[in-house]
Residue, then its C-alpha position, 0 to 999 in steps of 0.5 A: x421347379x416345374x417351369x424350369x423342367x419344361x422343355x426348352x425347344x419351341x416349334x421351329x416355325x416361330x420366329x427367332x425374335x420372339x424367342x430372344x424377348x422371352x429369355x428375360x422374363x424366364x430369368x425372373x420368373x426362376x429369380x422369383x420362385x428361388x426366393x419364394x423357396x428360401x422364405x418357406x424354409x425360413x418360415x419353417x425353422x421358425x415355427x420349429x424354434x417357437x415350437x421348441x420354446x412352447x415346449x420349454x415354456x410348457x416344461x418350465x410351467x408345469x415345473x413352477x406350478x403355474x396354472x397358465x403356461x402362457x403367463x410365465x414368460x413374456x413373448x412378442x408378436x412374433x412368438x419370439x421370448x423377449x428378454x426381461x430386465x432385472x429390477x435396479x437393487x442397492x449394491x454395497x457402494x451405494x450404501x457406501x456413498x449414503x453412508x459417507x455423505x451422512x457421516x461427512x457432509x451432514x454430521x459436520x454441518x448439523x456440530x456446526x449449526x449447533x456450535x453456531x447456535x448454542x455455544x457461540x457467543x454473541x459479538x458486537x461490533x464498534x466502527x470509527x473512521x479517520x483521517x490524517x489531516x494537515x494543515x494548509x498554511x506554510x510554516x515559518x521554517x518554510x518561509x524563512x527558507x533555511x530549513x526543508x518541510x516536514x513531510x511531504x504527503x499525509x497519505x504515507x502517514x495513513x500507511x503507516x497507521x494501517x501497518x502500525x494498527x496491525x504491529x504487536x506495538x499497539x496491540x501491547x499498548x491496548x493490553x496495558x491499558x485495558x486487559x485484552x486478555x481478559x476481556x476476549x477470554x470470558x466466553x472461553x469455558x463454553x466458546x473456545x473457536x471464538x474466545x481467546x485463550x486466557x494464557x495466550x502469548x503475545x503472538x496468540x493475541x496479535x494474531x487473534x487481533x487480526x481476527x477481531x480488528x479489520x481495517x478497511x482502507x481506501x488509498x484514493x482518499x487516505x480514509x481508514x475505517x476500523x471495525x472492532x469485535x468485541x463479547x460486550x458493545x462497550x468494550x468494543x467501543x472502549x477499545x475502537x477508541x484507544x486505537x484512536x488516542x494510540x495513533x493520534x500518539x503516533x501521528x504527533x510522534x513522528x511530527x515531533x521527530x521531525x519537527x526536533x531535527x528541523x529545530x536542531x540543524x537550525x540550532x547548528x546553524x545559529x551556533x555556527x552563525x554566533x561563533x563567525x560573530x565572534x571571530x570577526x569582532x575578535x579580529x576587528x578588537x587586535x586589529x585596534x589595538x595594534x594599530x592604535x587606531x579606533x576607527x581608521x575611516x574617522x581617523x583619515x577623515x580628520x587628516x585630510x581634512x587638516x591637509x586641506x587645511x594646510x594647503x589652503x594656507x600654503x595657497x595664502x602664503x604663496x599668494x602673499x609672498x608674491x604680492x610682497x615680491x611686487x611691491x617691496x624691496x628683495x630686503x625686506x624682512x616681510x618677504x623673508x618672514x613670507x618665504x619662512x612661513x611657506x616652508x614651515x606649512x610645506x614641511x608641516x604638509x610633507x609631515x601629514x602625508x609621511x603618516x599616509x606613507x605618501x610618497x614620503x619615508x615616514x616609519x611603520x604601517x602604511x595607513x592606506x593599508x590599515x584602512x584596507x585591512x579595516x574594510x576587510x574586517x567590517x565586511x567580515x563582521x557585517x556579513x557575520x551579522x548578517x548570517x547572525x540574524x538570518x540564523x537567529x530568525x530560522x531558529x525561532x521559527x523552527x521553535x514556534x513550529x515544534x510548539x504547534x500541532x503540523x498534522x492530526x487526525x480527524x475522526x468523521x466516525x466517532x466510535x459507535x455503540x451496538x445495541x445488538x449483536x451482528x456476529x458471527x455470521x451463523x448463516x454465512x459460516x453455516x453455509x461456507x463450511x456445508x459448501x467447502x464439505x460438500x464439495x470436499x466430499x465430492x471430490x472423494x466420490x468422484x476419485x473412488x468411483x474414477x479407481x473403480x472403473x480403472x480395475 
């Protein structure tokens, strides 16, 4: 402050450039002081607030009864008091989340693991696999011809046996045979999640089928393998085994279905191809006894060959006559007797020829139209006879082909007998339902504490 009050004229004799260098530095020694000035004060409110606070502290020990004031409050090294946090204590809403995880997620897995453990009953399992198989070699009904194939692919067979195991049908049919009531409903008084119940209805039990019968089916190779679950290993072998005999029925069922429907449209055609028989041969039997004739191809046989006959004797005669002519007198009785005698074969000639209608005016049918008519029916009843046996051979065929076995199963797993039990999965139906109740529960904290920040 003392710089600044200092005089700011010099001696005149100085000179004027050395007077403009010093102005700056007077600017920066005055910027310097103003500063030092500012952090005197600053320093000085500080020791008054840190006085100000021993004081309090002072106060606020004397009242506590502490022996050192210095020791009741934390201070840095400025002297200034450092601010103390509050030691983490539980809230109501920890206590909450504990709680909830306890009764929810512990206590629900502890009743199943004890379920598991002391009240399910033990299950065996009994697997079989098969197949449907078809034989290779051609049926006569396919040689013949006459009548389509049965089937067309054993693999749409195995669908249907993969729909008709899991069909109330089978189920009923195992049920008449061996009581799966009462073999499922033993364990009921002490398991009832695994045992049915003992007055379950008919969808009661399929649907509890579901649960103990899985199928596992490979469409590539048209395989089914079938494993049965049962509270005792033979009841579970018994019952993999009928599921066998019942689709083996069924497979030969819908073999003989169609095998039947072959056999009738063949047994159509042979009654179709008999009464064509019949009609012709009919018609061949009025054909005779209307014209009297038994068979008109040996009837004309005959009669050309007495033509040819006569026309050998004419060619004889006129042969004779001539040579008479040549020799003897016109009166001579043998030219005569000659000339009458090719009259007679001429007229006996015209007379065979009028039975032909010929260019004659003989009465009734022409026998070129009896013959004709003949024709037409032998060709008739050759072709019936024909159709006959052709009928006749796809019959038999389709009857050798209803006696024998087209497609069967083939088991490449007999059904299998455990020795211990492998179910239920106590381990694996502990840990899916401690998962889907912890995370069940998870989800509700996560909801709660998301509401919570909302207000």
């Amino acid at each position: 402050m003392e710089e600044q009050e200092q005089p700011t004229s010099e001696p005149t004799d100085e000179p004027t450039g050395a007077t403009d260098g010093q102005a700056p530095n007077k600017r920066a020694r005055k910027r310097k002081a103003e500063q030092a000035e500012g952090s005197n004060r600053r320093n000085q409110r500080a020791r008054a607030r840190v006085k100000a606070a021993k004081a309090e502290d002072a106060a606020a020990a004397a009242q506590s009864g502490a022996a050192d004031p210095a020791d009741a409050a934390p201070r840095g090294r400025s002297g200034a008091v450092r601010a103390v946090a509050e030691p983490a204590r539980m809230k109501m809403r920890h206590w909450g989340v504990i709680l909830s995880f306890l009764l929810l997620v512990c206590a629900p897995s502890g009743v199943t693991w004890w379920y598991l453990e002391e009240r399910a009953a033990d299950q065996y399992a009994s697997t079989i696999g098969f197949s449907v198989r078809k034989e290779e070699m051609g049926s006569a009904v396919e040689v013949l011809g006459g009548i389509t194939g049965l089937s067309s692919d054993s693999s749409k067979d195995t669908d249907i046996l993969y729909e008709f195991i899991q069909s109330q049908k089978i189920v009923e049919l195992i049920d008449k045979r061996m009581d799966l009531r009462a073999l499922y409903s033993v364990p009921y008084h002490h398991d009832p999640v695994f045992a049915l119940k003992p007055d379950a209805s008919i969808e009661d039990l399929v649907a509890y089928w579901d649960r103990m019968v899985k199928i596992f089916y490979d469409g590539g190779n048209g395989l089914l393998e079938i494993r049965v679950n049962a509270f005792d290993a033979r009841d579970a072998q018994a019952i993999a085994a009928a599921i066998f005999e019942e689709s083996s029925l069924m497979i030969n069922r819908l073999s003989a279905i169609a095998r039947e429907d072959a056999t009738r449209y063949a047994k159509i055609e042979l009654d179709e191809a008999v009464q064509r028989l019949k009609e012709t041969r009919q018609a061949i039997t009025e054909f005779r006894n209307r014209a009297q004739i038994v068979d008109p191809n040996a009837d004309i046989q005959s009669q050309m060959g007495l033509l040819n006959t006569l026309q050998q004797q004419l060619a004889s005669a006129l042969i004779e006559l001539d040579l008479l002519k040549d020799t003897a007198r016109q009166t001579d009785p043998r030219i005569e007797q000659a000339t009458r005698k090719i009259a007679v074969i001429e007229a006996r000639i015209a007379d065979e020829r009028n039975k032909f209608s010929i260019g004659g005016s003989g009465g009734g049918e022409a026998f070129a139209t009896l013959v004709s008519e003949y024709e037409g029916l032998q060709v008739e009843r050759e072709f019936a006879e024909q159709s006959y046996l052709a009928a006749q051979s796809a019959y038999n065929g389709a009857r050798a082909e209803a006696q024998r076995q087209s497609r069967y199963l083939a088991a490449y797993v007999e059904p299998t007998l455990a020795e211990t039990a492998q179910y239920p999965q106590r381990l694996t139906l502990l840990g899916l339902v401690a998962l889907f109740i912890l995370v069940i529960w998870s989800i509700l904290v996560l909801v709660y504490y998301s509401i919570k920040d909302r207000r």
